[in-house]
C-alpha positions in Angstrom: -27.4 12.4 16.7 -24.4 10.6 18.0 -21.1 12.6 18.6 -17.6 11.4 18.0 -15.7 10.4 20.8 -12.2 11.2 21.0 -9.4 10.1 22.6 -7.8 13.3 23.7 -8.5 16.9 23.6 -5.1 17.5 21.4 -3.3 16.0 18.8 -0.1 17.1 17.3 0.9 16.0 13.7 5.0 16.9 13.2 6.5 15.7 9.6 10.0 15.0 10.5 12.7 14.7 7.7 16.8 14.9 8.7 16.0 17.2 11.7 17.7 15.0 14.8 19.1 18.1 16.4 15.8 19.7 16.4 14.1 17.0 17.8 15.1 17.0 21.5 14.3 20.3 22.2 11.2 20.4 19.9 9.6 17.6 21.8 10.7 19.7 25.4 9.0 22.5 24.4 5.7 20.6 23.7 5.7 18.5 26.3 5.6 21.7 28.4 2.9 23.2 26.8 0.9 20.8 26.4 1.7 20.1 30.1 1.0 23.9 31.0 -2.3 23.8 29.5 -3.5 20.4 30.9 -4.8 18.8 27.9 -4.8 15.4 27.2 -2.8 14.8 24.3 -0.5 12.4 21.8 2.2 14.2 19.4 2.4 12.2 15.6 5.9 12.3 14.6 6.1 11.3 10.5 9.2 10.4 9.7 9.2 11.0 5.9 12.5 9.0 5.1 15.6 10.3 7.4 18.4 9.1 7.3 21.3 11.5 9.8 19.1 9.6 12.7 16.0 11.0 13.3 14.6 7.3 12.6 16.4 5.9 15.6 16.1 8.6 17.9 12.1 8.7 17.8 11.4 5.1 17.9 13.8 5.2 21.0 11.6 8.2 21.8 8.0 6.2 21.5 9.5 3.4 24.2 9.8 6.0 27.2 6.9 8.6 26.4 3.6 7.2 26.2 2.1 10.5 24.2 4.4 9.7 21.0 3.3 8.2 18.3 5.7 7.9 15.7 4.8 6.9 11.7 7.9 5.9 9.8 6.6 6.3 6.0 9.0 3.5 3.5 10.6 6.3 1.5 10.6 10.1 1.4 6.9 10.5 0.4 7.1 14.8 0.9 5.3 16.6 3.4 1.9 16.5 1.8 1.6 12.9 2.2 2.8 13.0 5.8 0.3 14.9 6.7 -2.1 13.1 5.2 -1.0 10.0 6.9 -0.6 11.6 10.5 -4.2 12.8 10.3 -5.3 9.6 9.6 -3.5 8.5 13.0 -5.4 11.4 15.1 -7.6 10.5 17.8 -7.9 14.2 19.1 -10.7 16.7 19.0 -8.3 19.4 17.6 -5.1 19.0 15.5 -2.3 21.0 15.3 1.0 20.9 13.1 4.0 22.6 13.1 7.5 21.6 11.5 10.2 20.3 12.9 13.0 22.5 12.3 12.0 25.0 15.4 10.8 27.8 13.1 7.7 27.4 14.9 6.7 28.7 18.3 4.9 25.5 20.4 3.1 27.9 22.4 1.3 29.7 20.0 -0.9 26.3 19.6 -3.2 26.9 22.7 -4.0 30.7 20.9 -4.9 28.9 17.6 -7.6 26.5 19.7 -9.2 29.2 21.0 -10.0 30.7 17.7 -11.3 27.1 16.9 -13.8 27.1 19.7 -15.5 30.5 18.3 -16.2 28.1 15.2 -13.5 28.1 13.0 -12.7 24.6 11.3 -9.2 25.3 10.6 -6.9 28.2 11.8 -3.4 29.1 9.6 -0.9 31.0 11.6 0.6 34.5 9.8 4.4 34.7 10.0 3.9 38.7 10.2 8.0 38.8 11.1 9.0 36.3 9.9 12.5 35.0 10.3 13.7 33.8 6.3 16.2 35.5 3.7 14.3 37.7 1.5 15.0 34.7 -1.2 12.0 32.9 0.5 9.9 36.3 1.6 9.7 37.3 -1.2 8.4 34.5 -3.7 6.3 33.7 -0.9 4.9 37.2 -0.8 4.0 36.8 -4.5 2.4 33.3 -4.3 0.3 34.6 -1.4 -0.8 37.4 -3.5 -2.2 35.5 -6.5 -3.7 32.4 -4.6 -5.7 35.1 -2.8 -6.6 36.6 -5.8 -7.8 33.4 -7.7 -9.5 31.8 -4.7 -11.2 34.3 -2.8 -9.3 33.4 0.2 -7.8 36.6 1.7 -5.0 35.1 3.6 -1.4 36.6 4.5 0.5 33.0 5.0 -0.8 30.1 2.8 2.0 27.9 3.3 2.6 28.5 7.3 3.2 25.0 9.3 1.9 26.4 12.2 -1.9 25.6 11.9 -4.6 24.1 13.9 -8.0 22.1 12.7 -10.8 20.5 13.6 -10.1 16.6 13.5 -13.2 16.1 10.8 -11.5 19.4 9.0 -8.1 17.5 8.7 -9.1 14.1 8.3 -11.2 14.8 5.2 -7.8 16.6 3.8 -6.3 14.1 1.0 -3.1 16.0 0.1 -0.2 14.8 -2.3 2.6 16.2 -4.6 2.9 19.4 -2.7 -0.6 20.6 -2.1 0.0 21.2 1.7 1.1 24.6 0.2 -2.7 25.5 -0.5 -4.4 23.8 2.8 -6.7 26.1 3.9 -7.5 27.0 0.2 -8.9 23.2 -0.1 -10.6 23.6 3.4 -12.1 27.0 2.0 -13.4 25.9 -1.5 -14.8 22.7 0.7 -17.1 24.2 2.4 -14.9 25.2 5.7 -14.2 28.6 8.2 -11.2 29.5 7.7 -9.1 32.1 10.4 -6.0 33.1 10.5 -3.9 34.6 13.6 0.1 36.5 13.7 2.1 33.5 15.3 6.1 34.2 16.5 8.0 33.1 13.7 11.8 32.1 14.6 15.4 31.5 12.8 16.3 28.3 11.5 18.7 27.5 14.3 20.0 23.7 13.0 20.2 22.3 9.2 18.9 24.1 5.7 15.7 24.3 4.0 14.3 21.5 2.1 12.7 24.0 -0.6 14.7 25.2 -3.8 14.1 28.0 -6.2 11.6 25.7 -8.0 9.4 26.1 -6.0 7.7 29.3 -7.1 7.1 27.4 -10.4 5.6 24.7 -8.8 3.5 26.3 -6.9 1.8 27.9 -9.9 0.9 24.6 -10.9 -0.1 23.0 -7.9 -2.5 26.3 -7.5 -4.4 25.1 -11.0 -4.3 21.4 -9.8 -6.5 23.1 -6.2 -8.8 25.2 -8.4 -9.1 22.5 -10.9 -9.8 19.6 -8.5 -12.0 21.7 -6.3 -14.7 22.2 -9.4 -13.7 19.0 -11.2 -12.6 16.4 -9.1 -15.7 14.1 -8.7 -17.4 15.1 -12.5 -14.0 15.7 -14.6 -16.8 15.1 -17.9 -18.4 18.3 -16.5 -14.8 19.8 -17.7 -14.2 18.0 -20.6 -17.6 17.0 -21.5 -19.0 20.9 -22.9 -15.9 21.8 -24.3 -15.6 18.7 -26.2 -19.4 18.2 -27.4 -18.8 21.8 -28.5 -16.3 21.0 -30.8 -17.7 18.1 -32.0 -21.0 19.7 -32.9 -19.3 22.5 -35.2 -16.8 19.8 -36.8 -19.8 17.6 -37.7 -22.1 20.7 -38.6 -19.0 21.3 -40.9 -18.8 17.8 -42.5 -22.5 18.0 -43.2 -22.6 21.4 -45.0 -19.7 19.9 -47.5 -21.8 17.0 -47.5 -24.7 18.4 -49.2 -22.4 20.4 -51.4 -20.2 17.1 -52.4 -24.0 15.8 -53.1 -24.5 19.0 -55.0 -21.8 18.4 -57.6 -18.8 20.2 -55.9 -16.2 17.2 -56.1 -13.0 19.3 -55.1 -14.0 19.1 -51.4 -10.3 17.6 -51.0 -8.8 20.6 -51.9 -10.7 22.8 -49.2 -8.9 23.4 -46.1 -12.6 23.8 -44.5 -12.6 19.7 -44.8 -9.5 19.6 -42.6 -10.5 21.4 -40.1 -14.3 19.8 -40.0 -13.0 16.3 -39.3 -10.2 17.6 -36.6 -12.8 19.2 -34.6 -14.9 16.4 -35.0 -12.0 14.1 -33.6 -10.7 16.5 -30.8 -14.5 16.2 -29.9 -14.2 13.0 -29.5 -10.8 12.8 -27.8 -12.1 15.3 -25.1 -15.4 13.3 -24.4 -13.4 9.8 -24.3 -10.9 11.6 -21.4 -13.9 12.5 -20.0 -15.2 9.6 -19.2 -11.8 7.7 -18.7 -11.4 10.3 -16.3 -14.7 9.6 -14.6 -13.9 5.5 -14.9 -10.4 6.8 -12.8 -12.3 8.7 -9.6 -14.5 5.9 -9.1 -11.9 4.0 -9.0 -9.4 6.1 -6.6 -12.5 6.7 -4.5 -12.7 2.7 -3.9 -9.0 2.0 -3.0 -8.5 5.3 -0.9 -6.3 4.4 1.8 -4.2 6.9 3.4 -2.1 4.5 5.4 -0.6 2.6 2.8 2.2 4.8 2.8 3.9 3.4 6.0 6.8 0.9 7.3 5.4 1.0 10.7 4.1 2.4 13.6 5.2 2.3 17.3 3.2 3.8 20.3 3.6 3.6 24.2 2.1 1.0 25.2 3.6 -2.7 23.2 -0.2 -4.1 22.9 -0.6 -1.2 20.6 1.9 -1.4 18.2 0.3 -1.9 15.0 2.9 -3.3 12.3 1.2 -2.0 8.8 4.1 -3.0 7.0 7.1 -5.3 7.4 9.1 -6.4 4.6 11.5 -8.7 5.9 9.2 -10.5 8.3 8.6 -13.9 7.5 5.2 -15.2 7.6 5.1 -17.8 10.2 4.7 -21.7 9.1 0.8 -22.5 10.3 0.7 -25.3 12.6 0.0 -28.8 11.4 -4.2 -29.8 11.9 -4.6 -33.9 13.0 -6.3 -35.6 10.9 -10.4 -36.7 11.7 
């Protein structure tokens, strides 16, 4: 059997959103690293709509370093889809991503490929000090807690950005909304080895945190969306199906016992609230089994038109012959050349 060749040994996948005075001395610190280590390597910078000139300063960045490759997605799609997309742009054997705000220690990433190499497919790094007000550590304690306890997966730090993957690990992720909260949770009810190490976790040293006090609440329901679509997501009737052929047996076992009785002679059926409640079970029977299948009609569907680079503007690497424009609004299609005639 064939194996995948790859590009590099490393790639590095950063969502970027309004962090231009993290930038500069995020990039140093990789760059030495990576250097340190001698790996071959490209850094993915996804700029999720900035606009305090992060934009500017990494495409200026992708003309002088020929390991940046930088995504700039059309609007603020959130993190989940940046990731998404920048793992679609990997051409390394392992992947790593961190934020861009500093929080994360860059040389902790050659400590999280090592645990990859003693078979691990994906590798979440525990902020075991880590560096927030208690406003964060604290709802995040709780949200660890009870994903752990519905899942299985006996993790400290769901929601670190420090992690590391194996590329077919990452590029089989298809996050959105904010499911990058529950990462290895997907990886884990798909089949993958999941680790986790203690990583150096620092202060936030420029800007504020993107994350509100929502977002407890919104993790609760992104946590049902994982469980839900890791059972359900290819054969929703498998959901809806049972529950609504069982209500749709006892409303029409219903109807037929008052049949025979309205055949018997009983003509005050109308007044029985046992009528009522025959024929809504019957239709909620129905209902279910028709979402079912609408549902089914809808993954075949998604599962055709998957692409997860149509979120981007463009992107720029190194080297000019490489520069793949996926999107370009206000370039004009150019006029075609008039053909002589035979």
């Amino acid at each position: 059997m064939k194996k995948p060749i790859y590009t590099f040994d490393v790639s590095l996948v950063i969502p970027v959103y309004n962090e231009v005075e993290s930038l500069p001395l995020l990039h140093k610190k990789i760059t030495q690293v990576m250097t340190e280590n001698d790996y071959s390597w490209e850094v993915i910078y996804i700029d999720d709509g900035s606009d305090d000139g992060s934009t500017h300063w990494l495409e200026d960045l992708s003309e002088h370093d020929e390991h940046v490759v930088v995504a700039i997605q059309r609007r603020n799609f959130g993190k989940a889809v940046a990731l998404t997309t920048g793992f679609a742009l990997t051409r390394g054997r392992f992947i790593a991503t961190l934020d861009s705000d500093l929080q994360d220690e860059p040389n902790e990433i050659p400590r999280l490929f090592a645990e990859l190499e003693d078979g691990y497919d994906i590798v979440t790094g525990w902020k075991e000090t880590r560096k927030d007000p208690l406003s964060k550590r604290i709802p995040s304690k709780i949200a660890n807690g009870f994903t752990s306890l519905m899942t299985g997966l006996r993790l400290n730090d769901m929601n670190s950005g420090l992690k590391a993957y194996r590329a077919n690990c990452a590029k089989s992720l298809r996050l959105y909304g904010d499911l990058h909260r529950y990462v290895p949770v997907i990886a884990y009810l798909n089949g993958y080895k999941v680790s986790e190490l203690p990583v150096v976790h620092h202060e936030r040293r420029f800007g504020h945190s993107k994350y509100g006090p929502g977002r407890l609440i919104r993790g609760g329901l992104d946590l049902i969306t994982v469980l839900f679509l890791s059972k359900f997501s290819t054969r929703p009737l498998h959901l809806f199906g049972p529950l609504g052929g069982a209500l749709f047996g006892i409303g029409l076992f219903i109807n037929l016992v008052l049949a025979l009785e309205w055949l018997g002679g009983d003509r005050g059926l109308h007044e029985r609230p046992l009528l009522t409640l025959g024929v809504l079970l019957t239709l909620m029977g129905l209902q279910l089994l028709t979402m079912g299948l609408i549902a089914e009609l809808v993954v075949s569907f998604m599962q055709r038109q998957d692409n997860p680079l149509n979120t981007l503007r463009d992107v720029y690497r190194y080297d000019d012959e490489t520069i793949a424009v996926i999107h370009q609004p206000s370039a004009k299609p150019e006029k075609a050349e008039p053909q002589p005639h035979a």
